[in-house]
Wavefront OBJ file of the C-alpha trace (Angstrom):
o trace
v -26.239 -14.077 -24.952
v -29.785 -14.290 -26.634
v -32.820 -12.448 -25.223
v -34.254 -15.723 -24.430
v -31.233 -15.867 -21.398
v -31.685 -12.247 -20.753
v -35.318 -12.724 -20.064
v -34.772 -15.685 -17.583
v -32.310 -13.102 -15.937
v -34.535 -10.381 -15.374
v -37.399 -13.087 -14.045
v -35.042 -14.351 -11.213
v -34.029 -10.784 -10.520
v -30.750 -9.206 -9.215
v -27.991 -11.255 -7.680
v -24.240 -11.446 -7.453
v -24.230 -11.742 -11.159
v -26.975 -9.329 -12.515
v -27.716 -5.953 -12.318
v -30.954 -3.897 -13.394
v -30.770 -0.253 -14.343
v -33.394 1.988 -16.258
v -30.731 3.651 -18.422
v -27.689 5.408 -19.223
v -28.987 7.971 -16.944
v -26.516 7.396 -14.166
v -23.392 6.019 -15.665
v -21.263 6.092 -12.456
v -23.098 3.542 -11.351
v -22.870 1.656 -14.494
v -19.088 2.199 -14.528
v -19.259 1.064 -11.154
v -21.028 -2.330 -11.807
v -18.715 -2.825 -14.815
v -15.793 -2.457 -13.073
v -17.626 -4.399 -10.018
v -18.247 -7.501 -12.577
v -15.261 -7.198 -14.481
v -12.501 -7.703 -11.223
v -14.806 -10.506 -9.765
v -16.846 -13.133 -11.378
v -18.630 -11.567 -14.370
v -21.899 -10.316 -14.756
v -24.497 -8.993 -16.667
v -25.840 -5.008 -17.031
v -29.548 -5.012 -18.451
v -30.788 -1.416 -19.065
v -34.832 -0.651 -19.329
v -35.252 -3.028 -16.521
v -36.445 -1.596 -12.774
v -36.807 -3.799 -9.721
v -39.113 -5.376 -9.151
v -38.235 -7.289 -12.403
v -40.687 -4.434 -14.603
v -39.114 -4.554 -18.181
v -39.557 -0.359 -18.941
v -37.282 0.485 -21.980
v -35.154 2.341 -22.752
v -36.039 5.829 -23.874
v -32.838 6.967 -25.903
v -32.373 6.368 -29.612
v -31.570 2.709 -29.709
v -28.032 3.520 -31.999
v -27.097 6.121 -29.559
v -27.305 3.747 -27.024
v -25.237 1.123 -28.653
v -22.903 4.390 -29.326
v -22.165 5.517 -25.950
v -22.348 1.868 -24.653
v -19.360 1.137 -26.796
v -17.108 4.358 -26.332
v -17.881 3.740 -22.385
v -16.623 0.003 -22.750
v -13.643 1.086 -24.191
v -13.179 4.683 -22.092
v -15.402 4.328 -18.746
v -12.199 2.521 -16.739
v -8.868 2.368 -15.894
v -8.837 -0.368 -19.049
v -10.895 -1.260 -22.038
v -13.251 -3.599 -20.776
v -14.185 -6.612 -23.000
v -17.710 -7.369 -22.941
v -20.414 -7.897 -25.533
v -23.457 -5.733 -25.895
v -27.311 -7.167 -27.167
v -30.460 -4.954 -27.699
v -34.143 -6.443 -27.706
v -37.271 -4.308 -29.075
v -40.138 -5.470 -26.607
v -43.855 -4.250 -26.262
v -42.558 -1.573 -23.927
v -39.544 -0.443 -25.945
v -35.934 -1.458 -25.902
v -33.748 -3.230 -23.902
v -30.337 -3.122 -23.934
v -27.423 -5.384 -21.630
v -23.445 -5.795 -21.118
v -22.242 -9.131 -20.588
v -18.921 -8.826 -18.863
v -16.676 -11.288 -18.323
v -14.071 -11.600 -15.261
v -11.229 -9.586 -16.787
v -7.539 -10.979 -16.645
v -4.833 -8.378 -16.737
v -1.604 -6.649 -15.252
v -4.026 -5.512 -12.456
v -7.468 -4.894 -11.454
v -9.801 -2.744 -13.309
v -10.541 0.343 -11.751
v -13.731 3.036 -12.169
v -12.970 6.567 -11.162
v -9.662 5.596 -10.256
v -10.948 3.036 -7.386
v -11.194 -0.477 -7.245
v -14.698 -2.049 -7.287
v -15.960 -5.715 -6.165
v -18.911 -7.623 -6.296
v -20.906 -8.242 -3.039
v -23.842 -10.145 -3.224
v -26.252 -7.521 -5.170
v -23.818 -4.316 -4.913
v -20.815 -3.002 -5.861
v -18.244 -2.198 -3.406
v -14.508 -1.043 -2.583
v -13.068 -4.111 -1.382
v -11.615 -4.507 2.151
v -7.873 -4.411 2.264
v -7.373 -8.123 2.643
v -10.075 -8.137 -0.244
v -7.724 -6.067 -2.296
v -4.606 -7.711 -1.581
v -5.894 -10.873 -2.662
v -7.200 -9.303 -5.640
v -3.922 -8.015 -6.940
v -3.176 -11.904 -5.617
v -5.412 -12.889 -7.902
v -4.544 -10.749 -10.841
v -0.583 -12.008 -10.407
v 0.442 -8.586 -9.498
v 2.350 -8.317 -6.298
v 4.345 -5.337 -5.690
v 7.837 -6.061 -5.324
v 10.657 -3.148 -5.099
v 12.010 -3.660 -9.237
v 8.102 -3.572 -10.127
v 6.606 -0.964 -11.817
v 3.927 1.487 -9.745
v 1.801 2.074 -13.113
v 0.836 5.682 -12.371
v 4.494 6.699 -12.035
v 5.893 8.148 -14.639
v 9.713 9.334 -14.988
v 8.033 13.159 -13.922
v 7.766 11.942 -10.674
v 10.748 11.752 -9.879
v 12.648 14.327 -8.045
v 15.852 14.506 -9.837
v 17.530 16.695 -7.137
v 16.476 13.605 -4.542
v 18.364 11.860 -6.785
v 21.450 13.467 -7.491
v 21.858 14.036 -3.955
v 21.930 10.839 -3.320
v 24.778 10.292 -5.712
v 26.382 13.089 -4.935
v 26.533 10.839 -0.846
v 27.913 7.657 -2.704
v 30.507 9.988 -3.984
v 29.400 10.365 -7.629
v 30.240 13.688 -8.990
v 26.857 15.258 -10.844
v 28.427 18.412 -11.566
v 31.105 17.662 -13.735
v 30.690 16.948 -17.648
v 29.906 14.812 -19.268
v 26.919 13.535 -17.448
v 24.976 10.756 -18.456
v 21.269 11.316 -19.645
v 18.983 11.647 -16.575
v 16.512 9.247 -18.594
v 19.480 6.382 -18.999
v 20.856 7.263 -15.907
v 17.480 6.736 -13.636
v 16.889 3.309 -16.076
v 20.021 2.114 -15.752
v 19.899 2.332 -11.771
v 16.683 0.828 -12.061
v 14.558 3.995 -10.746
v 13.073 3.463 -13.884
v 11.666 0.356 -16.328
v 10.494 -0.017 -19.362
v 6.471 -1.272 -19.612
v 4.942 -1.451 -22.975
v 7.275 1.078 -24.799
v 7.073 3.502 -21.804
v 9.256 4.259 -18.737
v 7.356 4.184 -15.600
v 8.643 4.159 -12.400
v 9.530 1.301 -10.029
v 8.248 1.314 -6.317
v 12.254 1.589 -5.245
v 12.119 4.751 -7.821
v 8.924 5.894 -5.939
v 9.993 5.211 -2.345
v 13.953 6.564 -2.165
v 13.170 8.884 -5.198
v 9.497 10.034 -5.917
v 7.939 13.327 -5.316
v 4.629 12.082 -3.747
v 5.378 8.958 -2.697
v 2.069 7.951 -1.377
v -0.344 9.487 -3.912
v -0.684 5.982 -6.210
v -3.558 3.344 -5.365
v -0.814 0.823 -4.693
v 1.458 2.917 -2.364
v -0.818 4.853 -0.487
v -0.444 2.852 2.809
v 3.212 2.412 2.679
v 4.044 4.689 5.474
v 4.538 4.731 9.341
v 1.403 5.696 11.281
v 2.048 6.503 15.114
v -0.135 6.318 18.087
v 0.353 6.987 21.408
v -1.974 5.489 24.464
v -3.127 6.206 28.017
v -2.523 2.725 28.652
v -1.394 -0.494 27.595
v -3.187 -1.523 24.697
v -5.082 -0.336 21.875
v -8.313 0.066 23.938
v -7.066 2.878 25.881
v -7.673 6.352 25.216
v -5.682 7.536 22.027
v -3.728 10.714 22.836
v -1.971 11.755 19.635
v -1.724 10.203 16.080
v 0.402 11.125 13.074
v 1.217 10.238 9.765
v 4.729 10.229 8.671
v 4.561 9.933 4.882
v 7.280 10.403 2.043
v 10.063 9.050 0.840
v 11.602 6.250 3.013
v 14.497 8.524 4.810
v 11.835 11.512 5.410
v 9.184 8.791 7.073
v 11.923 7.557 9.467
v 13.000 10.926 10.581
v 9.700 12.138 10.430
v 8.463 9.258 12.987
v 11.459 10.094 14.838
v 10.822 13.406 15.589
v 7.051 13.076 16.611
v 8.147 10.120 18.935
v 11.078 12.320 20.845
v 8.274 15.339 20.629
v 5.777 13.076 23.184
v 7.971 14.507 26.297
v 11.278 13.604 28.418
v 12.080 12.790 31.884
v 14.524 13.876 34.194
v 17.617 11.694 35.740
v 20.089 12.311 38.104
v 23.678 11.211 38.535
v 26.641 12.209 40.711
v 23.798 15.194 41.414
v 23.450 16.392 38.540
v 20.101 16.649 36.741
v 19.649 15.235 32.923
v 16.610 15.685 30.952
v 16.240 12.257 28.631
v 14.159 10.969 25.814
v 11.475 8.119 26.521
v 14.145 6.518 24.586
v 17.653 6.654 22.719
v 16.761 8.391 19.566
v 19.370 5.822 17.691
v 17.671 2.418 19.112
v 14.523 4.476 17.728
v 15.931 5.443 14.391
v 17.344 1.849 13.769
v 14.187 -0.142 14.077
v 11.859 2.576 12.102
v 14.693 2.643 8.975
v 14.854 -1.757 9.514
v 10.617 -2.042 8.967
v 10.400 0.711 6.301
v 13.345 -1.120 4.481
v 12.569 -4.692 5.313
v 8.792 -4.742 5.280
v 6.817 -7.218 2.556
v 5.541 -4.576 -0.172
v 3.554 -7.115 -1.438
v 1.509 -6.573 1.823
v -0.833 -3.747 0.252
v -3.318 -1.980 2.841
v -0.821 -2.178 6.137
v 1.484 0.472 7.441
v 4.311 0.374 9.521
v 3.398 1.147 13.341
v 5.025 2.991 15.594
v 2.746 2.851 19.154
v 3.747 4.027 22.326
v 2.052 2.791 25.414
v 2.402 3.672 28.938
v 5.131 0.886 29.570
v 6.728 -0.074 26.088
v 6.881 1.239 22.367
v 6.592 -1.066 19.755
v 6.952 -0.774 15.861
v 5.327 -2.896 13.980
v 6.696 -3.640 10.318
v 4.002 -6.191 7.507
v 5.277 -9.397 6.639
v 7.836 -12.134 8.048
v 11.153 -12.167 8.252
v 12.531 -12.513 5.040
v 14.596 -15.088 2.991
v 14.236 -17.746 6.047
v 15.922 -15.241 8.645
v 14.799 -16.940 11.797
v 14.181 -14.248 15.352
v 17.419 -16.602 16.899
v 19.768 -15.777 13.627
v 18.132 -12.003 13.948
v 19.157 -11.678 18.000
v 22.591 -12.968 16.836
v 23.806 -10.883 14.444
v 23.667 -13.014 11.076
v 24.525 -10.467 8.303
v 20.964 -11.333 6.393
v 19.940 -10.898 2.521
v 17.495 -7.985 2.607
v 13.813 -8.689 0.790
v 14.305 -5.271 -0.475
v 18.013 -5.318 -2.046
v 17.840 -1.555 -3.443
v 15.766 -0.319 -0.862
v 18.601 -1.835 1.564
v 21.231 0.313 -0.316
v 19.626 3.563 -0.486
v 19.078 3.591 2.867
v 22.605 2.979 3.739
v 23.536 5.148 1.516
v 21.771 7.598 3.451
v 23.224 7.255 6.715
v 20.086 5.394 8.357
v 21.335 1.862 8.519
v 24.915 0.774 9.088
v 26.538 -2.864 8.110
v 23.926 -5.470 7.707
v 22.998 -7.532 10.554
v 24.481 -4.550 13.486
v 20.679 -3.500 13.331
v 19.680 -5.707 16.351
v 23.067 -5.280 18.124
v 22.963 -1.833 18.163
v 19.243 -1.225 19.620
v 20.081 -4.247 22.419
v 23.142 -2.361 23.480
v 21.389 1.264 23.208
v 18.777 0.025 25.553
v 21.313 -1.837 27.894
v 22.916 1.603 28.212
v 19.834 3.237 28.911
v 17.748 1.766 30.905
v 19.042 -2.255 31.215
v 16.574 -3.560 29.729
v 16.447 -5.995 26.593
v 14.396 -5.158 23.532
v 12.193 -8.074 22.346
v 11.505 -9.076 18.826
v 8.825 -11.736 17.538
v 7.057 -12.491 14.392
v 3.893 -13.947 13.401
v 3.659 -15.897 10.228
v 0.020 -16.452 10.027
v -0.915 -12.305 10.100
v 2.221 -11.830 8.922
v 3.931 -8.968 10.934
v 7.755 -9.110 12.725
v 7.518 -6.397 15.813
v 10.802 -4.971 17.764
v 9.506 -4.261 21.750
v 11.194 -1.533 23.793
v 10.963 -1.249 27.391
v 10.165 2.480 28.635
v 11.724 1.743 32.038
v 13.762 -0.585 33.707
v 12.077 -3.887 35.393
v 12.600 -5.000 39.099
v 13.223 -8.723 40.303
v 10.131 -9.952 39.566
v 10.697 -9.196 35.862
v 7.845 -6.189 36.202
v 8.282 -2.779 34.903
v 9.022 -0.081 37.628
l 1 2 3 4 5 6 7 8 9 10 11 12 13 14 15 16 17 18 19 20 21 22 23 24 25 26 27 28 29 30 31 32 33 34 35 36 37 38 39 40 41 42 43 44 45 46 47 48 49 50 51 52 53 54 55 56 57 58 59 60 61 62 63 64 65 66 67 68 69 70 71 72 73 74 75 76 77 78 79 80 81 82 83 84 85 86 87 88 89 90 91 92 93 94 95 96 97 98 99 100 101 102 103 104 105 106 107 108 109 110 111 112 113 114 115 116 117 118 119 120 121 122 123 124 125 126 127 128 129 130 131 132 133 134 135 136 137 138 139 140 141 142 143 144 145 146 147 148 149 150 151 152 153 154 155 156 157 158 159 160 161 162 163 164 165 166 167 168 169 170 171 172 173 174 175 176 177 178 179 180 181 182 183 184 185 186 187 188 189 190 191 192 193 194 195 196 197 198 199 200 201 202 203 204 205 206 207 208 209 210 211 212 213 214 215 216 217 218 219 220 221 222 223 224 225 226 227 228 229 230 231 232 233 234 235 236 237 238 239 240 241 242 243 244 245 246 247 248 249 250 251 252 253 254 255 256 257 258 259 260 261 262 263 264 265 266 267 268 269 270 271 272 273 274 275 276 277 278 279 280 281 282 283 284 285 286 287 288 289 290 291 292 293 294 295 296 297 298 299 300 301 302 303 304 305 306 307 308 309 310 311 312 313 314 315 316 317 318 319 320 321 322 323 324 325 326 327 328 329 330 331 332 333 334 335 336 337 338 339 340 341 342 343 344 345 346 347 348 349 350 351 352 353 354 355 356 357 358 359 360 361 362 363 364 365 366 367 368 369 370 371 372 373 374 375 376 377 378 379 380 381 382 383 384 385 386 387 388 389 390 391 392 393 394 395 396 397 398 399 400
């Protein structure tokens, strides 16, 4: 770009695609704006400018400018960022600017480790449908044999691991073993990205240390809620986070939900103090969203809400591989989305023979209270939800 262009730039003054600062004084915010310009449309940086549209110079060394311009292009965020850098010497000193063009990579550039948009004259975090399309846009969607980029074969909890094996039946003790490195590649907790072994998000999930402490994973967890009332205007009376790896999330959700309280019963005279629900109709549709949920759906949790009359949890995306709510409700042994995921947590005791998932929880809750759980999904949002009945209904189909 000549200083000709630059000039017309600074006379129309900031916009979606321009920025003004006075220096290198504050390079956070010029990190910020590259990283702003560089995930969106492109943009231009012009230093020794100040709104309103006063040229001012800048007061560094022009070659130590062009210096630290250069090592911040190539160190300021998550990436080198491409760009190309111009200085003019005007009758109040010199002025410097980036041109950055729209960056096209594994995945979005980030600036002190955070992902930054452009909105109209600012940079931003993006919203998490703005992120998700993003990544979208970027052709980086997060499936289970994908790499989470931060992971590296150290986070990985090797014991996790082996005693996981060690269920499946797989002696660890005895020698020879194989080499933890082949071993964790070869069962595809680990791949190979650009001469390096980072881990996968089925690695991360059934395997990693900190499971949520990457950008991409963060939100893949099971929040809970409990209400007054019936919906999500009511009065919020406790909230939780159950975090970790997928078994410890659906046991951890399990045991804040049977903490909320019990009630009593009576039969043949005798007094029986009972969950709000049976803790295995619970435990089968927490393990059935953490394991069948769309992980390409960044930014959305699983939800586990209890309201005064019914529980429902919540799980991001549709049904997968054209599983219909009909073939669902009867029992069709389905192909999960998340194949590994699926197996792990089998493996684990949380989920028995594909498909029994549904037919257990209706027959739980026919036992318990005669009622009939519900399940729907909506395509558009996307989100599949599983509806339990706290207590039984009378004739007229309402809850008593």
């Amino acid at each position: 770009m000549e200083w000709q262009d630059v000039r017309r730039r600074i006379e129309a003054g900031e916009d979606q695609h321009t920025e003004f600062k006075r220096g290198l004084g504050d390079l956070s915010a010029i990190g910020r704006a590259m990283c702003a310009f560089a995930n969106t449309e492109g943009g231009l940086i012009i230093l020794g400018v100040e709104d309103p549209r006063r040229i001012i110079g800048v007061k560094e060394d022009t070659e130590r400018v062009q210096e630290r311009l250069a090592s911040f292009l190539q160190t300021g965020c998550s990436v080198p960022v491409h760009a190309r850098t111009g200085r003019f010497e005007g009758p109040a000193g010199w002025v410097h600017w980036i041109e950055i063009p729209r960056q096209r990579g594994f995945e979005p550039v980030r600036y002190d480790a955070r992902v930054w948009v452009r909105r109209e004259r600012s940079s931003v975090e993006p919203s998490a449908t703005e992120l998700q399309e993003l990544y979208n846009a970027f052709g980086y969607i997060l499936t289970e044999e994908r790499a989470v980029l931060d992971a590296t074969p150290a986070h990985i909890d090797l014991d996790a691991f082996r005693s996981y094996l060690q269920r499946l039946g797989f002696d660890t003790t005895d020698d020879p073993q194989p080499d933890s490195l082949d071993d964790l590649r070869n069962r595809d907790v680990l791949v190979e990205i650009g001469g390096e072994l980072r881990a996968t998000l089925y690695g991360v999930l059934a395997f990693g240390k900190d499971p949520q402490r990457y950008t991409r994973t963060r939100d893949f967890r099971i929040e809970c809620v409990a209400y007054a009332g019936d919906d999500r205007a009511c009065e919020v009376l406790q909230v939780a986070n159950s975090a970790g790896r997928l078994d410890e999330q659906v046991e951890r959700a399990t045991g804040w939900f049977l903490g909320l309280g019990r009630f009593e019963s009576y039969e043949n005279l005798r007094r029986e103090d009972r969950h709000l629900l049976p803790r295995r109709a619970m435990r089968e549709a927490l393990a059935n969203a953490v394991t069948h949920r769309d992980y390409a759906i960044t930014g959305s949790q699983v939800l586990l809400e209890v309201f005064e009359h019914r529980v429902d949890v919540t799980s991001p995306g549709a049904l997968p591989n054209h599983m219909t709510v009909e073939r669902v409700r009867a029992g069709v042994n389905p192909r999960s989305r998340n194949e590994s995921l699926a197996h792990f947590m089998a493996g684990m005791g949380f989920m028995e023979r594909w498909g029994r998932g549904w037919l257990i929880m209706r027959r739980e809750m026919h036992a318990f209270n005669g009622t009939e759980p519900e399940l729907m999904q909506d395509e558009r949002n996307p989100f599949v939800r599983v509806t339990f009945c706290l207590r039984p209904r009378d004739n007229e189909g309402a809850t008593r």
